[in-house]
N, C-alpha and C positions, 0 to 999 in steps of 0.2 A: 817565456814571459815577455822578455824583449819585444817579441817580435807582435805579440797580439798587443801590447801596448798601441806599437807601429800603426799595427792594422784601426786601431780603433781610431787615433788620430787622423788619419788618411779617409775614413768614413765621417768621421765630424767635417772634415774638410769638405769632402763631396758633399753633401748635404749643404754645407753651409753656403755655397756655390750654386747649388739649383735654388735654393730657396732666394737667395739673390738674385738670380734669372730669371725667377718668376716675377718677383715684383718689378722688375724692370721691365717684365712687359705687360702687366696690368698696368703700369702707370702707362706708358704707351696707346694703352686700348682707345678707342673713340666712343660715345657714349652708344653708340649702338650696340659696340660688338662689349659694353658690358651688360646693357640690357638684356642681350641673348645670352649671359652667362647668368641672369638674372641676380648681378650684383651694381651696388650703388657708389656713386663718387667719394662719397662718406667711406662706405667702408676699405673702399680702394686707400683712400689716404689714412686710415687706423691702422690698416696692413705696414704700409710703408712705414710709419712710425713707430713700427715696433722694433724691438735692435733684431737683429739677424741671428742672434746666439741663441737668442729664447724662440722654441717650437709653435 
């Protein structure tokens, strides 16, 4: 029980890590390379203001 505790912890953690990687490199992007992902400045900064905990 211990241990999938562990594990489930160390999974939220990874996760919560990529998904902070991400947005740091959308916010990064230049307006081209999000028009070729075909998303907007708008929604890039709704992304960012969301807390990192919530999916």
């Amino acid at each position: 029980m211990v241990v999938s505790i562990w594990r489930r912890l160390i999974a939220i953690v990874h996760v919560r890590r990529e998904r902070s990687r991400a947005r740091c490199q959308l916010a990064a992007m230049s307006e081209r390379e999000l028009q070729d992902c075909g998303m907007t400045r708008a929604e890039i900064a709704y992304e960012l203001r969301r807390p990192v905990r919530r999916s």
